[in-house]
C-alpha positions as semicolon CSV with decimal commas, in nm:
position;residue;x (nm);y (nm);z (nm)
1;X;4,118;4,272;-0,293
2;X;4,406;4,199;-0,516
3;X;4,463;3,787;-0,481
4;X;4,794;3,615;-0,453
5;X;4,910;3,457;-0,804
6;X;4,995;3,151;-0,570
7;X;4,631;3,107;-0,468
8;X;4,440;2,802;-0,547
9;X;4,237;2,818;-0,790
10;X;4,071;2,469;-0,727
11;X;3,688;2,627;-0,744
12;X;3,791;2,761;-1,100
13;X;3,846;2,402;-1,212
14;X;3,531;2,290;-1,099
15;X;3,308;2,551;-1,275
16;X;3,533;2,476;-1,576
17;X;3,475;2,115;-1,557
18;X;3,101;2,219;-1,497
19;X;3,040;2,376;-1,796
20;X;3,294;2,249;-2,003
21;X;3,587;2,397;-2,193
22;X;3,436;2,467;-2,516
23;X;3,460;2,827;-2,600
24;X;3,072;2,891;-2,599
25;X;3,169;2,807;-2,191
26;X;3,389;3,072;-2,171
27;X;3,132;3,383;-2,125
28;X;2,974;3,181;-1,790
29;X;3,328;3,097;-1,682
30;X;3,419;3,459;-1,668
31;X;3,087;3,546;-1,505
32;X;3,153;3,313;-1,219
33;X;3,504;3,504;-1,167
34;X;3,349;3,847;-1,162
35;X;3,086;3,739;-0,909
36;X;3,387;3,625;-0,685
37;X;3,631;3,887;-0,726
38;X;3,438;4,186;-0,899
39;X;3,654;4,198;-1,175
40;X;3,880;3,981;-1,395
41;X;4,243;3,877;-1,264
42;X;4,522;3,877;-1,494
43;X;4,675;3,549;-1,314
44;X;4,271;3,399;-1,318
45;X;4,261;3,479;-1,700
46;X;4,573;3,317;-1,761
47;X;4,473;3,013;-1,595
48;X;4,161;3,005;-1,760
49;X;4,338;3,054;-2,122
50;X;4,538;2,737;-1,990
51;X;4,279;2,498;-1,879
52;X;4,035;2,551;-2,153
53;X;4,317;2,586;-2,365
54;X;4,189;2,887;-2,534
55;X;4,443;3,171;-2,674
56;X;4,503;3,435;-2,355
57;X;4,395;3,676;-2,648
58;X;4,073;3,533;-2,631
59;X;3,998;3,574;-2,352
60;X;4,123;3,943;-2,317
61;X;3,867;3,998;-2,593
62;X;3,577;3,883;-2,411
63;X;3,663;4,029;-2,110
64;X;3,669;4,362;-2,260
65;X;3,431;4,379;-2,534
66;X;3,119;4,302;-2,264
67;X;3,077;4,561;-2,035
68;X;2,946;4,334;-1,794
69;X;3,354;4,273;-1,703
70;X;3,619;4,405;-1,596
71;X;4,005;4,409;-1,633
72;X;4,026;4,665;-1,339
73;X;3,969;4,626;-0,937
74;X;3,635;4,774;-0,863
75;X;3,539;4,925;-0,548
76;X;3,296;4,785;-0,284
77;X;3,032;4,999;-0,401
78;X;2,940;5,082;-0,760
79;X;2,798;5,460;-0,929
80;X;2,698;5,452;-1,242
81;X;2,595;5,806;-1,318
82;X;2,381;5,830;-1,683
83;X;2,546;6,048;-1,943
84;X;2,240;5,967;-2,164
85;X;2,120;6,276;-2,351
86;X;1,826;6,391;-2,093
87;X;2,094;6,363;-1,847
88;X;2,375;6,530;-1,966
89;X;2,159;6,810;-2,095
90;X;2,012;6,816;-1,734
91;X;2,379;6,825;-1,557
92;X;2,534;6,441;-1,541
93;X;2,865;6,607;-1,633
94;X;2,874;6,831;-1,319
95;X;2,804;6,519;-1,114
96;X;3,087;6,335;-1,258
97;X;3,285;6,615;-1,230
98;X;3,221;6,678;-0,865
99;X;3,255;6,279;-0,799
100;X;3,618;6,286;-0,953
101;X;3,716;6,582;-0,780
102;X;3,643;6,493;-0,467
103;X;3,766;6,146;-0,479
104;X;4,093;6,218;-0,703
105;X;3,952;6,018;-0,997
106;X;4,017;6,050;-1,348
107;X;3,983;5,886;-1,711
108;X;4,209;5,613;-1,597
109;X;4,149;5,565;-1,209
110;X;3,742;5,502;-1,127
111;X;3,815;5,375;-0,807
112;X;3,945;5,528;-0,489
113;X;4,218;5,402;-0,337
114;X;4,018;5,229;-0,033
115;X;3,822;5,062;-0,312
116;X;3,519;5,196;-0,146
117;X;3,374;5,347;-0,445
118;X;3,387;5,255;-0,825
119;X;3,279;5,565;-1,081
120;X;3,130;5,443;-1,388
121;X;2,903;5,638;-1,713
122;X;2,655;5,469;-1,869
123;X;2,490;5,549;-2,174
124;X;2,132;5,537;-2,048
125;X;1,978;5,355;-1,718
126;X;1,619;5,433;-1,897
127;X;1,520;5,702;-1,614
128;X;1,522;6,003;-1,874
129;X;1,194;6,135;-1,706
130;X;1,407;6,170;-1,351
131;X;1,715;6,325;-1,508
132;X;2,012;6,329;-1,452
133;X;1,993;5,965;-1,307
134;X;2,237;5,742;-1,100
135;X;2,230;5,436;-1,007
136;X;2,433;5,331;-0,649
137;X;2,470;4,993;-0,619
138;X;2,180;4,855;-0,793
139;X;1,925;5,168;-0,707
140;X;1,807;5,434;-0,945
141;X;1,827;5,817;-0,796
142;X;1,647;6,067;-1,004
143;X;1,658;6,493;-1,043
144;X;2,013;6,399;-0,859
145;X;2,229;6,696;-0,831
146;X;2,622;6,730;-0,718
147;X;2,546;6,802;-0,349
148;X;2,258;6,505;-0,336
149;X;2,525;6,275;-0,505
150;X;2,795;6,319;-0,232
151;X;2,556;6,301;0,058
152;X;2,470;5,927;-0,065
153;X;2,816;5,856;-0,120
154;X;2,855;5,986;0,269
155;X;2,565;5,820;0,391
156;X;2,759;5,482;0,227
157;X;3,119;5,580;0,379
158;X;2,912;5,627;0,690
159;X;2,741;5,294;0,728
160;X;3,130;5,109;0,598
161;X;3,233;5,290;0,932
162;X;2,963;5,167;1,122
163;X;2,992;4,779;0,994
């Protein structure tokens, strides 16, 4: 998923242009990245910083004070496992656990090598009556357990095998 730094970055210009280079143009500028690549390039930020000649600092400061971006490659598919209080208390820990275990993840790698599979917590997904709660790839899983987590996450490597 990584791009080339020699790749043309003609589309970028045009959403610039489109919204303008004003920094209150910066936050949809960075959306429109994230759609295309799932996360934030270094080499895209930098060209950003240069055509809407806005401090690369800037930028960096958006990117990673909204959690809506990210610095890092994300996988195809995206967990977000609640570590809200109903869920922790009800065992969210023991499905992150068994996630990062089984996948080789830790506090600095989310996702797996294949980027298949992007880990993330979230504070609360508002599903504290079906705690613990995940959400895979846009749908909410309640009373989730370790062993129900991994069978989704094999019924996903499954269909990527079928494609």
């Amino acid at each position: 998923m990584e791009q080339a730094m020699n790749e043309s970055l003609d589309w970028l210009d045009e959403i610039i242009e489109g919204f303008g280079s004003s920094r209150t143009s910066l936050i949809p500028v960075l959306q429109s990245v994230q759609s295309k690549y799932r996360y934030l390039p270094e080499h895209v930020m930098s060209h950003i910083s240069e055509k809407m000649a806005l401090p690369l600092s800037n930028i960096y400061g958006v990117a990673t004070f909204y959690a809506q971006f990210s610095t890092q490659p994300k996988g195809k598919h995206i967990v977000q496992v609640c570590d809200g209080t109903a869920c922790h208390v009800r065992g969210a820990k023991d499905i992150i656990s068994r996630i990062r275990k089984d996948f080789k993840l830790d506090a600095e790698k989310n996702t797996t090598d294949d980027k298949l599979l992007t880990l993330e917590t979230v504070a609360c997904i508002g599903a504290c009556a079906m705690a613990p709660a995940v959400i895979v790839d846009g749908h909410v899983y309640g009373h989730m357990t370790p062993d129900k987590m991994m069978n989704i996450i094999s019924e996903i490597k499954e269909e990527e095998t079928n494609e």
